[in-house]
FIMAR-117066 format. One record per atom (N, C-alpha, C, O): x, y, z. Coordinates in steps of 0.001 Angstrom, whole numbers, plus 500000, padded with zeros to 6 digits. Last residue first. Example, Ala and Ser with C-alpha at 12.3 -4.5 7.8 and 13.67 -1.06 7.14 Angstrom:
2
512850497750507080 513670498940507140 512900500030507870 513409501138508039 513190494310507800 512300495500507800 513200496700507800 514236496681508465 
//
This chain:
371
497360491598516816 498280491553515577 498674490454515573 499449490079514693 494247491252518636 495838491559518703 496629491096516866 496177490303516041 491958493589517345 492192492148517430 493754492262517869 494436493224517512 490679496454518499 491620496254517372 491817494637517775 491797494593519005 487091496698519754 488572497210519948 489201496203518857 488526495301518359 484908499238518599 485219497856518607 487010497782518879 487893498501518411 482017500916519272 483501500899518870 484030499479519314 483585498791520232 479355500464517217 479817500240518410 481350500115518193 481893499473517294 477693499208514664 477753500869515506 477831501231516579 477045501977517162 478213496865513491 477470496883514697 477278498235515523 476851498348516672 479370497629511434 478156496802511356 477625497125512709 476533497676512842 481083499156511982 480447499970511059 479196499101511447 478131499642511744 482967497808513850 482559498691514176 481483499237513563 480732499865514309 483628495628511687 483251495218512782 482193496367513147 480984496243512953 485632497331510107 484273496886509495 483335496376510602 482160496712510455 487330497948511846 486554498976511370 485115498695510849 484036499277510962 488502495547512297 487673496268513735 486866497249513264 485852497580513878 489665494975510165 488910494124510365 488170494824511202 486973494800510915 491545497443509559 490582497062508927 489304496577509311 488217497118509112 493299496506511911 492258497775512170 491025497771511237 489870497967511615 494416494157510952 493417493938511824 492521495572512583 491589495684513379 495464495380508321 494289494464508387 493537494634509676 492393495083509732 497700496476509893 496838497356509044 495272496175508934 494216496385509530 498929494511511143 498227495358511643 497262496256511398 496369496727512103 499353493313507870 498894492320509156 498093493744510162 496904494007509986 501466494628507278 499927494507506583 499469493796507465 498631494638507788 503303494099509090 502767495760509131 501191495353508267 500074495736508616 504283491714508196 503501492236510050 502899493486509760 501867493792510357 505741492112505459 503832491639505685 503297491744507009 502081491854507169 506505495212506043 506530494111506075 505353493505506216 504314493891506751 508195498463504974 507219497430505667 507023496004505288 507406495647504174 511035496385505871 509878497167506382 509703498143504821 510530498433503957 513137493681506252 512536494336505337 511122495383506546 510577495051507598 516536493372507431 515103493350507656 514523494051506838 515084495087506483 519686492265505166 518611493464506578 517058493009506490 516555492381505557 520443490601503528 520460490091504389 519446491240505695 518800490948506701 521642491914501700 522119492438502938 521787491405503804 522529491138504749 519837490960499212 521365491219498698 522134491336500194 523287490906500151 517605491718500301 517589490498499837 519093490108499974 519514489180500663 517771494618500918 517475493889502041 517762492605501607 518297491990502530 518239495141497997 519263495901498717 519032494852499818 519956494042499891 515500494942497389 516692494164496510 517604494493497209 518348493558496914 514272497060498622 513450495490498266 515054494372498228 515414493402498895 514900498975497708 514946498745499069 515053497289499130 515902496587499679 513338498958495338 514928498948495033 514942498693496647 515081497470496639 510936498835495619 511559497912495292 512908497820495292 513555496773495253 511014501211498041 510495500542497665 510998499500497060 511713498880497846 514569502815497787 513334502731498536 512789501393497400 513404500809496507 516744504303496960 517118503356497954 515502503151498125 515316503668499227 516268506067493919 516776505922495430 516350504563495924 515640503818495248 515495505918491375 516418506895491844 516875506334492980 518082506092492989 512365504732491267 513382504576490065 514974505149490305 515757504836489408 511143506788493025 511081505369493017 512305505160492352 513337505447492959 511096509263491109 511954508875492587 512076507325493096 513130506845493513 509829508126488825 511012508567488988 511511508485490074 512419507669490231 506963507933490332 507756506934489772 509165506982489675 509839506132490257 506521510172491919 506781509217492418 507482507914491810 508231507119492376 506250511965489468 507437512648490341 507480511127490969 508521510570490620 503934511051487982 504652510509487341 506429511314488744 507569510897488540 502385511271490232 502349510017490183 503514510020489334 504331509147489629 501929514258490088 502752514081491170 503028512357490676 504232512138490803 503094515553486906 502151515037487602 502766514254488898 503866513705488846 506224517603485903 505103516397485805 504452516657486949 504756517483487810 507883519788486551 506777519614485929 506087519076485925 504969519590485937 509795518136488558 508565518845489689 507754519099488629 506594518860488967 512349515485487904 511215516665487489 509901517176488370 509085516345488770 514199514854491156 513142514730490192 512405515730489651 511876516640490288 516682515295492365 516777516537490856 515339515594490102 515236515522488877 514814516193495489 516015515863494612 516357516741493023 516340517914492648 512449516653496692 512190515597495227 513811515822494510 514028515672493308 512561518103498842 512192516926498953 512503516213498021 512876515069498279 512762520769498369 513636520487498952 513626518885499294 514555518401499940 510876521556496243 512488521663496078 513315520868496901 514343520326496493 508093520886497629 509083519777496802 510287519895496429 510984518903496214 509613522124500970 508279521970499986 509203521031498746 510366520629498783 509675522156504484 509878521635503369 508981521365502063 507972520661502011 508448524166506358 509172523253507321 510455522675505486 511676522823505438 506372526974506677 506870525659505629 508303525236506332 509101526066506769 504531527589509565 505598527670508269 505891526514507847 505771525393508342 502559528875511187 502687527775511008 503574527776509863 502891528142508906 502378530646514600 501730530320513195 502539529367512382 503455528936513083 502402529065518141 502964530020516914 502332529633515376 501896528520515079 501550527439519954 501265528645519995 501603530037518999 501319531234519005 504006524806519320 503252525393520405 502854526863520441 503692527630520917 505561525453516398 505656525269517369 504351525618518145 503645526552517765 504616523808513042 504628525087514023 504523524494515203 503850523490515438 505243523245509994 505109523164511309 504884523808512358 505313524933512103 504150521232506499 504026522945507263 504272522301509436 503704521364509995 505639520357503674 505266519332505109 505458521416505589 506231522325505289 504284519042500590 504658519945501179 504623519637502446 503807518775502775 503672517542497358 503829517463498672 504706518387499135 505720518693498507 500907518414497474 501506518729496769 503158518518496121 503704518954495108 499535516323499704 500301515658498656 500600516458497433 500653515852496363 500773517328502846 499793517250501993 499931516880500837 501093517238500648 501264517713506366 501380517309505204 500908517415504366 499841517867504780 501712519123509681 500725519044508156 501362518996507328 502158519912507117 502322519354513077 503153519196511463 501760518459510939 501032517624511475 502644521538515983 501849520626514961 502777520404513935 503827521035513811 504017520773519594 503756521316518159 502951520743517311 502467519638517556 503126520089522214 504764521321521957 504486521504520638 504739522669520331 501390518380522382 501770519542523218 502851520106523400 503420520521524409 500546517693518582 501166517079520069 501029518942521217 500725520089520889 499027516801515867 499057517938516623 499960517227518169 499671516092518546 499254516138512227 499236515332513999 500032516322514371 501074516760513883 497987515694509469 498190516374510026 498227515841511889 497324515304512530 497615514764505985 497630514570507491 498235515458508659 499325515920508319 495533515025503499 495835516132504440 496076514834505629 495180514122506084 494903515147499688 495275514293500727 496196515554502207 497025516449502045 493521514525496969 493468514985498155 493901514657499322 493269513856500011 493072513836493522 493548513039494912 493858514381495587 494381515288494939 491513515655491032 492775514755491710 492420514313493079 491322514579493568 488938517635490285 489990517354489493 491082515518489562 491285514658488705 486574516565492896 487757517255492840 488186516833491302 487827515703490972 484676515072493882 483980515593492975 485534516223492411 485513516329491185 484802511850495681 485122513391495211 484607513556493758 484279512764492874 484530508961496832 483055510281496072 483239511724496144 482427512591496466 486258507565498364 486323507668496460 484690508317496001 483994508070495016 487463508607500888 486431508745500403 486939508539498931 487837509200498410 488608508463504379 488831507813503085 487548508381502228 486551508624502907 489518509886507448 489034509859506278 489289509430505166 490300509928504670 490229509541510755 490925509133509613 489700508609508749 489043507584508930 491349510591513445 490087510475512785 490665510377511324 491510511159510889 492263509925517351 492628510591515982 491165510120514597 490194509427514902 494416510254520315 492926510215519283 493147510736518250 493898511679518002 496658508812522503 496639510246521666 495066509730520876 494783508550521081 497399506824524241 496578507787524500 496246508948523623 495617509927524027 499018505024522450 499621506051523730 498817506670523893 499289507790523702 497348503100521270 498155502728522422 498506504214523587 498358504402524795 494509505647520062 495803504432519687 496662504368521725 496599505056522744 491500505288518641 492350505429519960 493388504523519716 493418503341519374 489677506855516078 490838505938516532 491193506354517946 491187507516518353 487120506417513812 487506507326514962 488524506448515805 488147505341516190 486883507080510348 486719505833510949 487691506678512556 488703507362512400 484627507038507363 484727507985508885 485484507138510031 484729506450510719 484547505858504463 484750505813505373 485122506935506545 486091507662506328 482747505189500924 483411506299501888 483544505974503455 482415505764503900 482122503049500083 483185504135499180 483403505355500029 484139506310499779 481794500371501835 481868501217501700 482517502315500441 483637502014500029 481193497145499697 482013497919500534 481595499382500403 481147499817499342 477357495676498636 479061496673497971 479645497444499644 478946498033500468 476256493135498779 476242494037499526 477842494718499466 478930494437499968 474322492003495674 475678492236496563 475182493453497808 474256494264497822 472007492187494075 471762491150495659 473206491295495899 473483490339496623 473696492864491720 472363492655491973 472474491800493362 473115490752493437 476502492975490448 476101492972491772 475434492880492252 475671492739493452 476400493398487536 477276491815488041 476932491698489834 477055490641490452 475449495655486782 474327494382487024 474885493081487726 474295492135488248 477275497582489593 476328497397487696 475812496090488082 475728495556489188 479001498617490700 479119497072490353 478646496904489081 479087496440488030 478336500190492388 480084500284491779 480232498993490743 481236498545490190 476353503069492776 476580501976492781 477752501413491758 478067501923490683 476940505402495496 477604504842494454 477416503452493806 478212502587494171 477970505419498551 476790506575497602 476970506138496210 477329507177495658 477794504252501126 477745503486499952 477136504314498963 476010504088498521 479636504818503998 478567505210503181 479102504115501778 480147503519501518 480680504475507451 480795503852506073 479302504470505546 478259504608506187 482041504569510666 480543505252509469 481368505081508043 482474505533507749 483586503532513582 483501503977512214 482203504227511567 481222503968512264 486144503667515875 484628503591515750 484598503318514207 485613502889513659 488161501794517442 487876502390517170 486298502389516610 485461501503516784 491672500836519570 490331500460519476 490164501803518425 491044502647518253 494127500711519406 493605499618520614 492141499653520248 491405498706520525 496867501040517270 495490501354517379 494610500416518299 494396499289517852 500369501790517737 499559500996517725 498425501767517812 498496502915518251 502248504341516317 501865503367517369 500928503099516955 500374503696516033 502723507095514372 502088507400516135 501837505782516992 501338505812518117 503483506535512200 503806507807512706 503403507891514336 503800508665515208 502688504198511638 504152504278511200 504289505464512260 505152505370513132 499829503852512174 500397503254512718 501895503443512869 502471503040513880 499272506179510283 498687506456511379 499777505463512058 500720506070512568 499980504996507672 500579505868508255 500297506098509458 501358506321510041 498074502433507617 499571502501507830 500351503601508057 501428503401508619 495713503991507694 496149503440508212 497579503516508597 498158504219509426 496045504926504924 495912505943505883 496662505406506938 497767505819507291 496132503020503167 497226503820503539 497669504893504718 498693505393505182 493520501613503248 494911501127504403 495910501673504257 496865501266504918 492304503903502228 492354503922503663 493560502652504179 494275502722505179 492185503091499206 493004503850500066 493181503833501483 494334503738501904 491418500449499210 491934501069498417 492722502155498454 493796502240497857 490045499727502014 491277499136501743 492346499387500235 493458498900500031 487914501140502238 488878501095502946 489966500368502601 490982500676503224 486745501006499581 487435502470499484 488325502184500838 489406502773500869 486488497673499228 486116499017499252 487268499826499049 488364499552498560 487840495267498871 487181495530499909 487247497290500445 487726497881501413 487480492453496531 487931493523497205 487265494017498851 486548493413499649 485776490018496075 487326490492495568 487933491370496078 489145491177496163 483118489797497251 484160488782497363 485572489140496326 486270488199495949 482307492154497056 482291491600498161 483442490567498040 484494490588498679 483462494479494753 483138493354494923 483175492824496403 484212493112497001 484964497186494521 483806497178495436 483388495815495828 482974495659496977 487326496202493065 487114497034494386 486176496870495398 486300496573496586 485764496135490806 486163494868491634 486606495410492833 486071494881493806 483505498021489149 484741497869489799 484842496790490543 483768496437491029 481458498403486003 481548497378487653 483669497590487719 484597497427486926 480012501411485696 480943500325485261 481409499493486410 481679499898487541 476254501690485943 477680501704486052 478460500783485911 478145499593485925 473890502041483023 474897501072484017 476154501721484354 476962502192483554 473153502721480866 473133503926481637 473480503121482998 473287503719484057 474148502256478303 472532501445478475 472661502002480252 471919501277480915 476562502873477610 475385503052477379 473823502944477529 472797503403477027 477523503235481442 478050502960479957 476661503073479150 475649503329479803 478898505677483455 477943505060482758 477531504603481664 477138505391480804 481317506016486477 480887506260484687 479920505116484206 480068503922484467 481825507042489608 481288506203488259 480904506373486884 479958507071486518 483833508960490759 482559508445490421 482655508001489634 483464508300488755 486311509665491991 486020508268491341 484522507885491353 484049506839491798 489236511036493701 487830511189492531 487427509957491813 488210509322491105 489493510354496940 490076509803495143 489169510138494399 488144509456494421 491409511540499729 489701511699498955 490530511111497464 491671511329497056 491889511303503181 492798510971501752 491384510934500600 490424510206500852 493166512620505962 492556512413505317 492759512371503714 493510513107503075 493545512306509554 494382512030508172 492726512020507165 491617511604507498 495186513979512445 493982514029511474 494340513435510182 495328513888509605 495702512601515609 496007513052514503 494525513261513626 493365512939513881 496895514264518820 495418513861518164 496159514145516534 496801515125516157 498674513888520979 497542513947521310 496342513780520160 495213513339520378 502173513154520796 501188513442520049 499549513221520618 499277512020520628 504152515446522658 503410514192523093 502426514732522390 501832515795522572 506146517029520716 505953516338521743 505282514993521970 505641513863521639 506679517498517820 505108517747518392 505152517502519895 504091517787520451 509722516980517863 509409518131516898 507178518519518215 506799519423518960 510790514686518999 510527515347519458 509896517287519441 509736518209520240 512488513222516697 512660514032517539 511829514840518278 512210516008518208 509636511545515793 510524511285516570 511495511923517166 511717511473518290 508746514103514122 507917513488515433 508762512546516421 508666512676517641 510462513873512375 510318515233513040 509454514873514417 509603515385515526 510545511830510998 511747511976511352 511908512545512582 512694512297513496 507863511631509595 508613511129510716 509231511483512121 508942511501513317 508649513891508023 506981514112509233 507614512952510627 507774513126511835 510232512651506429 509924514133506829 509888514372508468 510544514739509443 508814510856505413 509620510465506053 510124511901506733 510378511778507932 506657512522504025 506106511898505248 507734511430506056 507822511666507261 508147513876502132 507678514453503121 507325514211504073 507366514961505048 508773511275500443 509957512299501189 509356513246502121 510101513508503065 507065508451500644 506782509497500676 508072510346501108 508464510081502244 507734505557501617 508584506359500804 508292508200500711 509197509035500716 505158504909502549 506260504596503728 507685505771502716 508382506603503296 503215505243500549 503728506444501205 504357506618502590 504336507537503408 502883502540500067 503331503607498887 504155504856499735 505311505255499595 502618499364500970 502484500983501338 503457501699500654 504668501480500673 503700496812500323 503845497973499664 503047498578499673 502401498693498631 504863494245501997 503697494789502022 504018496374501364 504666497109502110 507694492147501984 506883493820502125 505647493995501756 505623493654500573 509973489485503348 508158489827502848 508165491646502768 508739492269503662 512251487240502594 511874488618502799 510857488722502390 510512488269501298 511660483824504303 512176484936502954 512229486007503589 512260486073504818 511317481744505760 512377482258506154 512825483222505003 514005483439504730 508804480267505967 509821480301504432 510960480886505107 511902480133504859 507571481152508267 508066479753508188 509316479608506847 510384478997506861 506800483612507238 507931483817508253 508693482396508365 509910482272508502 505120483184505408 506467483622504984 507566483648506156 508792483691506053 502958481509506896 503927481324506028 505098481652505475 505969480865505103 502346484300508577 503313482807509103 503922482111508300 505115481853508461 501463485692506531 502800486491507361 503386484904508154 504557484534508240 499238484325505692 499881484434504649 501269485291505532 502217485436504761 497927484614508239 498212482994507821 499373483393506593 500405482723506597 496937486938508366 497744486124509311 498455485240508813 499667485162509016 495591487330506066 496354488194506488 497448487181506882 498396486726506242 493212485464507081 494010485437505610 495168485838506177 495863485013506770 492446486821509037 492347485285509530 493282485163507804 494239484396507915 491167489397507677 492840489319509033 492835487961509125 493960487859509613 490631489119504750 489606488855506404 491520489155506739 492585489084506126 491610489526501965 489840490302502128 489866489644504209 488842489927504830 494475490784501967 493816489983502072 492404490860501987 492128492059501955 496757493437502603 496902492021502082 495970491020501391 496380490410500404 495827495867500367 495815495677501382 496363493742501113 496376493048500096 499123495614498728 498189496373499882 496759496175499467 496472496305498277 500951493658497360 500368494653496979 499512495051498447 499597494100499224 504121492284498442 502711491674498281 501781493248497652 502667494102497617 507013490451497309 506403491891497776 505038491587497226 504715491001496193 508951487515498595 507608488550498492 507463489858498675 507654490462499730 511053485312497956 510838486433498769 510149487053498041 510485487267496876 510228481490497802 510117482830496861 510567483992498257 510440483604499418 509838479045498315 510739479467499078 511060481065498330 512159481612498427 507061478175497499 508811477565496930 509927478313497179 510903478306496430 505579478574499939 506391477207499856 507106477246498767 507977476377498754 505671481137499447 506272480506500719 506940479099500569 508045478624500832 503904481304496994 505466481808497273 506071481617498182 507268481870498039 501487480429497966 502521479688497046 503868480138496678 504754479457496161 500733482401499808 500964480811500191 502041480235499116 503136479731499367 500482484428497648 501741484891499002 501847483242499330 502949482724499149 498735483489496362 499839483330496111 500597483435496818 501542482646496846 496256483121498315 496674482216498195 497724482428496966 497706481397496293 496499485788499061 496439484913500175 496810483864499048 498033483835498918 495787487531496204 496625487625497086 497361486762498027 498592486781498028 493505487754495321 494350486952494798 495544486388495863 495974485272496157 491821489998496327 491419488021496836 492209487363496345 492078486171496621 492899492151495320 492885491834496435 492888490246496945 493650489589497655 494283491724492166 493059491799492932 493412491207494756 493976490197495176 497760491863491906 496516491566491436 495593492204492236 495929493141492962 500421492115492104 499941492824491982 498809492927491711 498470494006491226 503407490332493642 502008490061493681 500938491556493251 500642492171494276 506619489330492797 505556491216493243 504420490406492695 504410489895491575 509174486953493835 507316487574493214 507386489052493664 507988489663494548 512534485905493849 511444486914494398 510095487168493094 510162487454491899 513953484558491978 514494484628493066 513212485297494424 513212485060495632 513401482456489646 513238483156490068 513418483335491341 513109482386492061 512955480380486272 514230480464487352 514152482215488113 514646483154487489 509528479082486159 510690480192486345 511879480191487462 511918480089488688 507994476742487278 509036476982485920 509940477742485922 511105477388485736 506783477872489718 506999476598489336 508286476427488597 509364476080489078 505683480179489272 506591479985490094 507111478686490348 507913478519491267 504167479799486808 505413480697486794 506358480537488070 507574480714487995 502236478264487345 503283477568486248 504502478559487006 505489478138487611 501140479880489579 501260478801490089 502547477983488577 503518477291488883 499849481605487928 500777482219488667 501650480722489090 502849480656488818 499140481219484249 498751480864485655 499997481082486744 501116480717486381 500329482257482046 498550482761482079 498779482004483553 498189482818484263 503228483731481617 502450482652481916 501543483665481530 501546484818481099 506883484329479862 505157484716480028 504362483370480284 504511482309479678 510186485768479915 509077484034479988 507406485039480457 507130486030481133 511641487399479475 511827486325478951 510839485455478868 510629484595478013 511204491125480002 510958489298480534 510909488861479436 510399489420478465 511230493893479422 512478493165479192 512185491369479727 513110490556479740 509058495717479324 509844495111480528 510900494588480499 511661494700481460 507710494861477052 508302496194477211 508710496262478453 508676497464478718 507450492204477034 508783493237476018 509102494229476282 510195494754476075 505461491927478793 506864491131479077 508099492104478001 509235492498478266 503520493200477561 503970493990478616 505195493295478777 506162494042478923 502761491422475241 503367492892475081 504012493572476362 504918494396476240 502137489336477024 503237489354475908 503896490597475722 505077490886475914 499813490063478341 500832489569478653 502493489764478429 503478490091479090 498306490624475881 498482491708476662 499969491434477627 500926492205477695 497722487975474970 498364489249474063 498881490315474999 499969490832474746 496710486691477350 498163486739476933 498821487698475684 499993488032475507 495491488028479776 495054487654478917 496562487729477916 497303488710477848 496216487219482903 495121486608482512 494940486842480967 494227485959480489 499705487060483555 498585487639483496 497470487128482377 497757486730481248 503388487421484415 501946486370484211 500772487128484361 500748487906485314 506463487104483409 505518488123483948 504188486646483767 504163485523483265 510261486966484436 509071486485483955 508114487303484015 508388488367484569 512452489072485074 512719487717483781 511278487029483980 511379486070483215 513498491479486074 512226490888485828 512770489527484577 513356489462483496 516383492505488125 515881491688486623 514573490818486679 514526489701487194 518527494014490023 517452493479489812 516855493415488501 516892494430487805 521035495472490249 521219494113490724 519960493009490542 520017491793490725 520939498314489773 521786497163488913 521774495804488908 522234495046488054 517439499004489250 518665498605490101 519632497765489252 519391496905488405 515463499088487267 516126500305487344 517738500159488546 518713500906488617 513769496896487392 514764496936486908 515560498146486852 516562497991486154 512360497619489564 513361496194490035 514218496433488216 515360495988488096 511077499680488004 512033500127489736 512791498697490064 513777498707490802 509634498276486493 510180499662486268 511188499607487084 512310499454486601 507962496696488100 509153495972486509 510085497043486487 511290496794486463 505874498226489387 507240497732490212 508398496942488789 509617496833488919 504984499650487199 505670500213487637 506792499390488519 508007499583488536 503675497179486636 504655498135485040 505665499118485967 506830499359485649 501179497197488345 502390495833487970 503424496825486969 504339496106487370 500140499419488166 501089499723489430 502033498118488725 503259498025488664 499258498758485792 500079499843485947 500912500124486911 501974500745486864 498525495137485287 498328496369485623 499147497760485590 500173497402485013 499347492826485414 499923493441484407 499500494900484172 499880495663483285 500744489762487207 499584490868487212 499870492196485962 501082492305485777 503588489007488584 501909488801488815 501068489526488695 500490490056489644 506595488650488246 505738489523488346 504408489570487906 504117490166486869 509731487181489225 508278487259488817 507508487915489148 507390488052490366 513359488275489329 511730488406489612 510706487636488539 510881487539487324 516247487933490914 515619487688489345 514248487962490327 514120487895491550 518904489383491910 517630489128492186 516753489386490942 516550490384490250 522263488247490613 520870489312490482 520104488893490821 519966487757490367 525444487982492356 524068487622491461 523075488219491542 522850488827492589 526229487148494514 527021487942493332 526526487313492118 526951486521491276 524256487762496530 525552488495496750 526403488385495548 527249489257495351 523157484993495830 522807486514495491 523435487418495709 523206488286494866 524435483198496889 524652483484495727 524743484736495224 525593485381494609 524371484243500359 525629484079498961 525557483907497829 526534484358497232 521405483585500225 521819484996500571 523399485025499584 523570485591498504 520915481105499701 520590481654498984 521196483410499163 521329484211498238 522579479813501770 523436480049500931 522695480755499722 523388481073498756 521121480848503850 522429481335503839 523046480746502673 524186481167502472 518634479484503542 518646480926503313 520059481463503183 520245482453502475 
//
């Protein structure tokens, strides 16, 4: 590792990049937007598509199998952006050729995956992240900042809640369109599509989770005919938390909005104050017993990013600007610093996962597995 750390010190963290999706376009975007970072390969299942995305990225080399690319390619670091079930066994194959990893969220479909894919990397001796989106958030780091000083006191109860419009569409013959999301064996619902964001904030902002409850609905069928005899993940989750320091809290996921957009409200109350977030993004506070003011709204959060656009296209840009996410990424590689979040953090996030689903089946609160 020490002399991979010196090269790179005067040299570019080269990448491979797994998957060709939008969020895949975006991390190409942000590793190349650093001076020091360069996509030079890409890989994905259908190669016209492949091809075209490698150009408009700037990569040199195109696979169809992840396993050639990390093989062949002269590469310093993967972004894993696929299907959930992909996941475990590349993070494995990036360990052993000694790759540093950014993995997509949630890690895995079981915590027994999870695990195994954070020992490996820890055995590799790389850098791992787990890319939670809204560890960057400027408002949530905000929200942070403010809870660690001592802004709420002693937090007693959070509220998070995150809604995705996403009913189903029906193709002609009056089938819904099959999501892999929902797939038993590829994904794993609306909790782990959004809700392990929740999660991870819950955990970033307030500590550990020792136990919890949950209610899962399935209003939606997500699959279409490829699912007949599946038993589809929740699309909506209720899930009731007790974390380490005694505080309670309730954390909503749902992809059965009816809304325009994404919805999103956290909010954690303590005995000296509250702070509410929300993804206009705006952060509101108020002291113990007083009404509630704007603390910071996007002027004061988003820099000189355009505020016209759409909030996804404000996140890319900022992405693309500052010290975070991938560019963080490349800075920790180049330093030698600890990466957060980190595949341990997907790891914890999993094993609430795991207790949630636990909880739903057996409609009994279930306490959190150790991390």
């Amino acid at each position: 590792m020490e002399e991979t750390e010196e090269r790179l010190a005067n040299d570019r963290v080269r990448f491979g990049v797994i998957g060709t999706s939008w969020i895949a376009g975006w991390h190409a975007r942000w590793i190349n937007s650093h001076p020091r970072g360069e996509v030079v390969a890409v890989c994905g299942p259908d190669p016209a598509c492949t091809r075209s995305v490698a150009v408009a990225w700037g990569a040199s080399e195109v696979y169809a199998d992840y396993r050639e690319l990390m093989d062949r390619a002269e590469i310093d670091a993967v972004v894993i952006a696929t299907p959930d079930y992909l996941h475990h066994q590349m993070v494995l194959h990036a360990a052993r050729r000694g790759y540093h990893v950014i993995c997509e969220k949630p890690l895995a479909l079981s915590l027994d995956h999870a695990r195994e894919m954070l020992a490996a990397v820890e055995a590799a001796g790389v850098h791992h992240m787990t890319f939670f989106t809204y560890r960057w958030g400027p408002h949530l780091v905000r929200m942070k900042e403010l809870i660690d000083e001592g802004y709420v006191g002693r937090p007693l109860y959070a509220e998070l809640r995150y809604s995705q419009p996403s009913i189903p569409t029906l193709d002609e013959y009056g089938a819904p369109a099959h999501d892999w999301h929902y797939h038993p064996e590829q994904g794993t619902g609306i909790l782990g599509r959004i809700g392990s964001h929740l999660i991870d904030v819950a955990l970033w902002m307030l500590g550990d989770i020792d136990s919890v409850t949950c209610v899962g609905a399935r209003h939606f069928d997500r699959l279409g005919p490829v699912g007949r005899g599946m038993v589809q993940p929740a699309d909506t989750v209720m899930i009731g938390a007790r974390f380490a320091s005694g505080a309670v809290g309730s954390l909503r996921a749902s992809g059965s909005g009816t809304t325009p957009s994404q919805e999103q409200l956290l909010s954690i109350r303590g005995d000296r104050g509250t702070l509410e977030a929300t993804l206009e993004p705006s952060l509101h506070g108020a002291p113990a017993g007083q009404p509630a003011t704007l603390i910071a709204g996007p002027d004061d959060l988003w820099d000189e990013v355009d505020l016209d656009q759409p909030l996804l296209g404000r996140v890319a840009d900022l992405f693309a600007a500052k010290p975070v996410a991938d560019r963080q990424f490349i800075e920790d590689i180049v330093s030698g610093r600890r990466t957060v979040p980190s595949l341990a953090d997907g790891v914890r996030v999993q094993a609430v996962m795991h207790a949630a689903v636990e909880a739903e089946r057996a409609g009994l609160e279930q306490s959190v597995p150790v991390r």
